[in-house]
Rosetta silent file (secondary structure, phi, psi, omega in degrees, C-alpha in Angstrom):
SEQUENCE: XXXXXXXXXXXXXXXXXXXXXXXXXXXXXXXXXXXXXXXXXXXXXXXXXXXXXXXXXXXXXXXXXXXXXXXXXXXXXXXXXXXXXXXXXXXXXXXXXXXXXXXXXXXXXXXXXXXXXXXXXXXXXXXXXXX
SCORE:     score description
SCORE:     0.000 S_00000001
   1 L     0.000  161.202 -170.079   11.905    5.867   -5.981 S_00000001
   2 L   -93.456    1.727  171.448    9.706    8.368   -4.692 S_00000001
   3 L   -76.575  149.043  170.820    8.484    6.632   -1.452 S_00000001
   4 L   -96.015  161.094 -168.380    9.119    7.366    2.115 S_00000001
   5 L   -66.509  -25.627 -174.849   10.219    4.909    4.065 S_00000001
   6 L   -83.683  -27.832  143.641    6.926    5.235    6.448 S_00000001
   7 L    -2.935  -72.363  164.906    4.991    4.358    3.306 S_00000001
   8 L   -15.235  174.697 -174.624    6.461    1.573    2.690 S_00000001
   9 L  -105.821  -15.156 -163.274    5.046   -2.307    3.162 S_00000001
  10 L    27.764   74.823  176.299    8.708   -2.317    5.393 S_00000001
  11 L   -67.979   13.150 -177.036    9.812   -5.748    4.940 S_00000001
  12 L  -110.936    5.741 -156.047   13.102   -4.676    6.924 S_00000001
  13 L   -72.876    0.676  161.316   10.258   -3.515    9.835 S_00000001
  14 L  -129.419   30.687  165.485   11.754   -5.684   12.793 S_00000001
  15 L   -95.316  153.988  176.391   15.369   -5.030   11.686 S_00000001
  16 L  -102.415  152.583  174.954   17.586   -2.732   13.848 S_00000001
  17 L   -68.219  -35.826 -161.058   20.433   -0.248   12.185 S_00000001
  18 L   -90.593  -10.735  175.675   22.520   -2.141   13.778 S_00000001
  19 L   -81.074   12.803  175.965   22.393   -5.504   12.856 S_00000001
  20 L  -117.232  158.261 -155.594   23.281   -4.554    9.340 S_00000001
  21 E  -117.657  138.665  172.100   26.769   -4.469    8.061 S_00000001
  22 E   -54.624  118.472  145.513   28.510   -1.883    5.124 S_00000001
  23 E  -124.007 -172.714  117.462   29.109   -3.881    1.946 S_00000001
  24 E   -82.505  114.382 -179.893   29.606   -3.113   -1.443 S_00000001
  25 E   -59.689  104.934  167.518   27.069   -4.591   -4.467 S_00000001
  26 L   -72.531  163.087  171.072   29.288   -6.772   -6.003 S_00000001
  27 L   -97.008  121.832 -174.678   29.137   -7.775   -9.751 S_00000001
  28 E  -116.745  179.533 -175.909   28.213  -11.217  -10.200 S_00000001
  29 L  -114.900  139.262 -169.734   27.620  -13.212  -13.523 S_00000001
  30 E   -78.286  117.098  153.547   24.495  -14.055  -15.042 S_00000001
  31 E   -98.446  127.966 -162.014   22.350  -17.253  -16.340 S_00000001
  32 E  -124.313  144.722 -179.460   20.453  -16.241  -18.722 S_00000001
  33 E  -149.377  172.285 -163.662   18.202  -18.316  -20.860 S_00000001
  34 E  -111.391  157.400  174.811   15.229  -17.384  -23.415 S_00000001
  35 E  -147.560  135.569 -135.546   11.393  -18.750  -22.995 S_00000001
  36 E   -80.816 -170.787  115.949    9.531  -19.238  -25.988 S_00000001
  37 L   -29.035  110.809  138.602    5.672  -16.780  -26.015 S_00000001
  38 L   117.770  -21.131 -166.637    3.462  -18.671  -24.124 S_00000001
  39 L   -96.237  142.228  176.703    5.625  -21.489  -22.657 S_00000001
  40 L   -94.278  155.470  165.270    6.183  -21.664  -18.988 S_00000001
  41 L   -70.967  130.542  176.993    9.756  -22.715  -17.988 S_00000001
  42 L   -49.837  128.135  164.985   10.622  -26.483  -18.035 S_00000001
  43 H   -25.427  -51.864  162.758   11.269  -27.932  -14.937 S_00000001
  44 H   -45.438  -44.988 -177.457   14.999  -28.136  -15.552 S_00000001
  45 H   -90.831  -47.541 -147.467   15.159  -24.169  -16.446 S_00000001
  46 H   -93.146  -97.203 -170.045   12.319  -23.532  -13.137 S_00000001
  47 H     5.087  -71.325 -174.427   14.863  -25.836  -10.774 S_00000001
  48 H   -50.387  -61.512 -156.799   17.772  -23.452  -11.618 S_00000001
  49 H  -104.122   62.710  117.335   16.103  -19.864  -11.158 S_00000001
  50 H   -90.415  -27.719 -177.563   14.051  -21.062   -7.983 S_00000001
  51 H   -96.716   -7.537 -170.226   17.284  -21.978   -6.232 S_00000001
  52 L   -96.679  -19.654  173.983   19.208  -19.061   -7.632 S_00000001
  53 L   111.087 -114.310 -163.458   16.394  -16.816   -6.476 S_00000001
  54 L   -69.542  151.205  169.510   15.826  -13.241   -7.647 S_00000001
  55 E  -119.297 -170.196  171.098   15.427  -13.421  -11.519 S_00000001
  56 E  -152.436  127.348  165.869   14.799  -10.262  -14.250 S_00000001
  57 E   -87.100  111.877  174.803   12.358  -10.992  -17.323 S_00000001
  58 E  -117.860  120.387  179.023   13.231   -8.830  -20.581 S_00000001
  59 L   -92.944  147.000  176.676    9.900   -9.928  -22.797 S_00000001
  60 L  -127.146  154.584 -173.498   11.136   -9.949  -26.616 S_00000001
  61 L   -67.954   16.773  166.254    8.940  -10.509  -29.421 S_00000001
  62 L  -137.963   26.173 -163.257    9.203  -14.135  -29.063 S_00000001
  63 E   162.932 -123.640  179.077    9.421  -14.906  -25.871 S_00000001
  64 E  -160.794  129.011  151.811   11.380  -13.887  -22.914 S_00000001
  65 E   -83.817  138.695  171.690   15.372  -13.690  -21.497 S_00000001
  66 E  -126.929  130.019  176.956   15.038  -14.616  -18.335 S_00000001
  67 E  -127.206  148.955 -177.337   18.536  -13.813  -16.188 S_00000001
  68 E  -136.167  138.863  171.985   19.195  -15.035  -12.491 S_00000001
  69 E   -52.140  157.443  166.473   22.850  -14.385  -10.764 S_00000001
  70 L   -76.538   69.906  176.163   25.119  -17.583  -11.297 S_00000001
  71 L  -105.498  -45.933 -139.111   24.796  -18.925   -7.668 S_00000001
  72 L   -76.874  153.914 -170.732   23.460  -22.377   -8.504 S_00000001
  73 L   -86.796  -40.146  175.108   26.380  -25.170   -8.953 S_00000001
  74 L  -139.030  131.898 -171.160   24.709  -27.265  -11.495 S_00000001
  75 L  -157.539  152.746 -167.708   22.466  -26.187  -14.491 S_00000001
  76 L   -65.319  139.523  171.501   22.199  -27.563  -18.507 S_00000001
  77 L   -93.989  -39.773  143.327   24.812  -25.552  -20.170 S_00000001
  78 L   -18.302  -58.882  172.691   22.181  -26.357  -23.131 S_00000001
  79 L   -70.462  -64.773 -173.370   19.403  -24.436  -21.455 S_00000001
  80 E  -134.517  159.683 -171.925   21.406  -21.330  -20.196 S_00000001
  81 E   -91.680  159.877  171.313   24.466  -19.030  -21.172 S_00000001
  82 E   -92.627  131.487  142.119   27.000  -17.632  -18.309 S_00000001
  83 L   -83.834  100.859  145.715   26.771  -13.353  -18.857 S_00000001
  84 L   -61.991  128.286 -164.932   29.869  -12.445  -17.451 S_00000001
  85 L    45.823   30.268  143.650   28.824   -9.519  -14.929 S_00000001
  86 L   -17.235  -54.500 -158.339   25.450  -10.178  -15.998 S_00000001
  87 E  -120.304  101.467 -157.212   23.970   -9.806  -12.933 S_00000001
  88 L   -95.886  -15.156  168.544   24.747   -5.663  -12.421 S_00000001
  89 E  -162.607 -179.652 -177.790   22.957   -4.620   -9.745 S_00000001
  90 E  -105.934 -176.886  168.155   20.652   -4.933   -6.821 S_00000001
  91 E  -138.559  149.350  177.290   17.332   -3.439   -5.644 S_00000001
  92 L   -90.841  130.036  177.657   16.608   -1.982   -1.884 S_00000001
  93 L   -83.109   20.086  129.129   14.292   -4.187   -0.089 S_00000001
  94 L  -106.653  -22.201 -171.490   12.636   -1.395    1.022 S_00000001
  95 L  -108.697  -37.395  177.925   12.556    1.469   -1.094 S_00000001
  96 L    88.750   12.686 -171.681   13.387   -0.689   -4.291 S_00000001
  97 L   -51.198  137.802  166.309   15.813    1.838   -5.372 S_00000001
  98 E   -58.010  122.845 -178.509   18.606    0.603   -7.725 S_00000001
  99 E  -130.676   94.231 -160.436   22.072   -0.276   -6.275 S_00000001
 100 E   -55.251  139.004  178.761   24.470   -0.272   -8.822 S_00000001
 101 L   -51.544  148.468  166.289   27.522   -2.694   -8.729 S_00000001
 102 L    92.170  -13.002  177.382   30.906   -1.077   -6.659 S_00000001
 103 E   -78.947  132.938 -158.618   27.911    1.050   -4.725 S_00000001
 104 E   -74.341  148.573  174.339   28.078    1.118   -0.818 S_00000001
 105 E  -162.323  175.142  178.476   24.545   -0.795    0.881 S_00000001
 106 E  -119.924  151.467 -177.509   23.780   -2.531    4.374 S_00000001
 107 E  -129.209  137.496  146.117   23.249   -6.183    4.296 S_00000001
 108 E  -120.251  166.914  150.094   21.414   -8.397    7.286 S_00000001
 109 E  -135.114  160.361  160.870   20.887  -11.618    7.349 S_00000001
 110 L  -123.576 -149.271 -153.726   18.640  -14.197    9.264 S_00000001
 111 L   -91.885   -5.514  175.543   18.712  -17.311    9.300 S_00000001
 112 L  -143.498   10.571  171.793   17.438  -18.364    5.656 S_00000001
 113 L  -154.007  166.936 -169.872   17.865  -14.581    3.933 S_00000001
 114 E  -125.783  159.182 -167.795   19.882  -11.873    3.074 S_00000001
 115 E  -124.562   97.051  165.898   18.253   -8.054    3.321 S_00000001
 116 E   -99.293  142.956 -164.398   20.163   -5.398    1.315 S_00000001
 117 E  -132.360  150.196  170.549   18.818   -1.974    2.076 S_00000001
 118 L   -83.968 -159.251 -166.034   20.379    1.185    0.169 S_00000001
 119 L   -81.499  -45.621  168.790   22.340    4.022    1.947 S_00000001
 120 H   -64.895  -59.317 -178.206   19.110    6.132    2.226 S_00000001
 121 H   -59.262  -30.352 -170.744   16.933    3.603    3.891 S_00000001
 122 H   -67.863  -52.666  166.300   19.692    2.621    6.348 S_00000001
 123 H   -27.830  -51.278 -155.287   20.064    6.777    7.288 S_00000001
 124 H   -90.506  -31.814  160.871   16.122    6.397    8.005 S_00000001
 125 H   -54.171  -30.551 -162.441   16.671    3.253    9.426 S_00000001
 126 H   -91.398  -76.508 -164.437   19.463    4.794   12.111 S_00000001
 127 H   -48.678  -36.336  173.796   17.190    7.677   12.687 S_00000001
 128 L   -69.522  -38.340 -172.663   13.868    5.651   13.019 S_00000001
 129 L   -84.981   -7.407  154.354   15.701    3.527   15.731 S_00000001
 130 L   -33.475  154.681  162.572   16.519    6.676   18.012 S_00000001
 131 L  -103.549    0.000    0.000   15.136    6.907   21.226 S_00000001
């Protein structure tokens, strides 16, 4: 993306470079399940991608795939399929840049979330936190 970091809404804006730690975006595997045109998801199918969190919508002409990573423990094997490596990348929660699985990022956490930032925001991030 084409934003600068001062731009930004900077949901990372009371993080420090240093509380975040080098990872690598792993590849995790996806449940993905289709919703019909027009239909909201059934509670059973909402339950699942509210606890697994972020989802991605691909609209189709008859509906929707909806895919969420495979965190959740228990979900209708009726309702949704496992996508091995499904779930292929990330986004930077500031810039919103893509971060492709096997790709280097900074992770924080607090006490109920995790913050993955790309490579570029964390450089701006270091550099913002100079004295």
């Amino acid at each position: 993306m084409s934003n600068t970091f001062d731009e930004l809404k900077d949901p990372i804006g009371g993080f420090k470079a240093n509380m975040f730690r080098k990872t690598v975006c792993p590849e995790t595997d996806a449940l993905v399940v289709f919703i019909p045109k027009g239909q909201e998801p059934s509670p059973e199918v909402k339950k699942v991608l509210d606890e697994a969190g972020p989802q991605r919508w691909f609209p189709k002409e008859r509906g929707n795939i909806v895919k969420c990573p495979h965190v959740v423990d228990t979900f209708d094997e009726g309702l949704f399929k496992i996508e091995k490596g499904g779930w292929d990348h990330e986004h930077c929660e500031a810039c919103g840049a893509t971060i492709d699985v096997g790709k280097s990022c900074w992770e924080a956490e607090t006490d109920d979330e995790f913050f993955l930032i790309c490579e570029g925001c964390y450089q701006k991030l270091k550099t913002r936190d100079r004295p």
